[in-house]
C-alpha positions in Angstrom: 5.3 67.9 0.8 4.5 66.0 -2.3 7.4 66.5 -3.8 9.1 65.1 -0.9 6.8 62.0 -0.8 7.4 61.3 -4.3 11.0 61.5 -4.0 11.3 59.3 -1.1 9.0 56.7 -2.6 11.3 56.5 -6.0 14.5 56.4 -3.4 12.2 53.4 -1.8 12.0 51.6 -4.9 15.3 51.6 -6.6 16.1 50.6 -3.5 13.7 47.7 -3.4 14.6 47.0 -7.4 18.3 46.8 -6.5 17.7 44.0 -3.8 18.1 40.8 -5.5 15.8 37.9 -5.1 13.5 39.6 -2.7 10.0 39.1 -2.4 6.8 41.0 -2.8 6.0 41.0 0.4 9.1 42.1 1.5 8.9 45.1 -1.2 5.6 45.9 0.3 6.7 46.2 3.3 9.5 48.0 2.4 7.1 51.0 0.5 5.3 51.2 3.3 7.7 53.1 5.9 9.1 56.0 4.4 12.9 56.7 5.0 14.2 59.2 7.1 16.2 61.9 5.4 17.8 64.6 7.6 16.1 67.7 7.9 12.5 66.2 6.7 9.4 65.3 9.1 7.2 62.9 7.7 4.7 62.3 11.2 2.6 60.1 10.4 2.6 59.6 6.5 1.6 56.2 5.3 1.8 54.3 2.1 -0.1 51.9 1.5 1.0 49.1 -1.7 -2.3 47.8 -2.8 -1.9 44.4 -5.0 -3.9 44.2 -7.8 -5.3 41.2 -9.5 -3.0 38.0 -8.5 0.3 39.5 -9.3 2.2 37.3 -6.8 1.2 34.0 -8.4 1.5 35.8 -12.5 5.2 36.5 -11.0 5.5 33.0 -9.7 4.1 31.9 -13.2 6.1 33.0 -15.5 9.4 32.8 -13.5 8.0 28.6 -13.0 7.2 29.0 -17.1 10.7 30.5 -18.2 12.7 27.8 -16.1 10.8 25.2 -17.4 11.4 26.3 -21.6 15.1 26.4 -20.9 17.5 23.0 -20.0 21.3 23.0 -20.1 23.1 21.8 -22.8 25.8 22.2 -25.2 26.9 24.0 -28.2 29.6 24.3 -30.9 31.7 27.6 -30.7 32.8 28.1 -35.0 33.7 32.1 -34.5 34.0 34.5 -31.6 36.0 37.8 -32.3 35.8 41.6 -31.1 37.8 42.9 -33.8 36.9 45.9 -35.9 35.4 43.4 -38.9 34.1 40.9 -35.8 30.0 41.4 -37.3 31.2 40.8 -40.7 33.6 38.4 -39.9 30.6 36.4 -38.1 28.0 36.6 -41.2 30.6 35.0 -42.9 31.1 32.3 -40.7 27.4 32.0 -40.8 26.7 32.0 -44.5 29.7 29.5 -45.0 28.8 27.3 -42.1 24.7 27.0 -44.0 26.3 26.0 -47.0 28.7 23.7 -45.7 26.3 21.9 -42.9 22.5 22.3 -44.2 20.3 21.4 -41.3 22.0 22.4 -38.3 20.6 25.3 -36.1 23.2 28.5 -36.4 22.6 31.3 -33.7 25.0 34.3 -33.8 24.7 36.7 -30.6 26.5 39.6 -29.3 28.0 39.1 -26.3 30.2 42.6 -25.4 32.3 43.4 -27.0 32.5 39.7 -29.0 30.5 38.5 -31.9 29.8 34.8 -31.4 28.4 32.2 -33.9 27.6 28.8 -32.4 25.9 25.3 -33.8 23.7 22.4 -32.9 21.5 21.9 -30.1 23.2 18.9 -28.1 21.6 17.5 -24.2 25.4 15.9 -24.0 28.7 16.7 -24.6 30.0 13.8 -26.3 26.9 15.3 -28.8 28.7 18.6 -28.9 32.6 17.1 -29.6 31.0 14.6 -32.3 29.8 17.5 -33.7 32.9 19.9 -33.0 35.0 17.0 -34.7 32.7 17.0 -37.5 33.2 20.8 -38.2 36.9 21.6 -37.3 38.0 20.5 -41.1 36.1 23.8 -41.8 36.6 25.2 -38.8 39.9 24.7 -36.9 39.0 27.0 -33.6 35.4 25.4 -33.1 35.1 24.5 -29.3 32.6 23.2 -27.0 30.8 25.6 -24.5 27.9 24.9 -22.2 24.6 27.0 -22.8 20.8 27.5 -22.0 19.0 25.9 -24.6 15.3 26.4 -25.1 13.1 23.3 -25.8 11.7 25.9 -28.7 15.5 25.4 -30.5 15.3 21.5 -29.5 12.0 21.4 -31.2 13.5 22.5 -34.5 
């Protein structure tokens, strides 16, 4: 009977994990009625979700907290590749970008399957194609693309 229980409260919260943008009360609820599977009796089983500390409002927090250290903004494109030499092919874009512009953020990511190296930190896009304009002699594919920026990066 255990076993059982167990099992149907793990079905109950990957289903509950799946759902997007629901709330904890609403997940709560949720863990509280066990679902019916064929063949299995559950009477009067119960669960009951008990909600320790304030975890509702340290959920709201940081969700409030991680929207607030992020703004939209723009940034300068110098590489993207998914080639075979795509990671070294970015270093290199990296290396040669620092030594050509000293004092301008570089932030290379992975973004499956392409290696992307991107510049500056600009609120506006007329920022980002000054910028873009001011790189293309070194490199010709640089393009503008819209991103999250974090007030930490701004800060720099």
């Amino acid at each position: 009977m255990r076993r059982i229980l167990l099992l149907t409260l793990l079905s109950s919260l990957l289903t509950a994990a799946g759902a997007a943008a629901q709330s904890l009360e609403t997940f709560k609820r949720q863990l509280a009625v066990p679902e019916s599977q064929p063949g299995v009796f559950f009477g009067q089983a119960r669960v009951v979700a008990v909600e320790y500390g304030n975890a509702a409002r340290a959920v709201a927090e940081a969700s409030r907290a991680e929207q607030r250290d992020r703004i939209s903004g723009y940034r300068v494109c110098i590489f993207s590749d998914n080639g075979p030499e795509a990671r070294e092919g970015a270093f290199a874009a990296m290396k040669l970008f620092e030594e050509s512009y000293p004092g301008i953020e570089v932030y290379m990511g992975y973004d499956v399957p392409y290696f992307k190296v991107s510049v500056g930190n600009c609120l506006t896009t007329e920022e980002a194609i000054i910028l873009k304009e001011r790189v293309s002699a070194t490199f010709p594919k640089a393009f503008v693309k819209s991103e999250e920026l974090s007030i930490k990066d701004l800060a720099k």
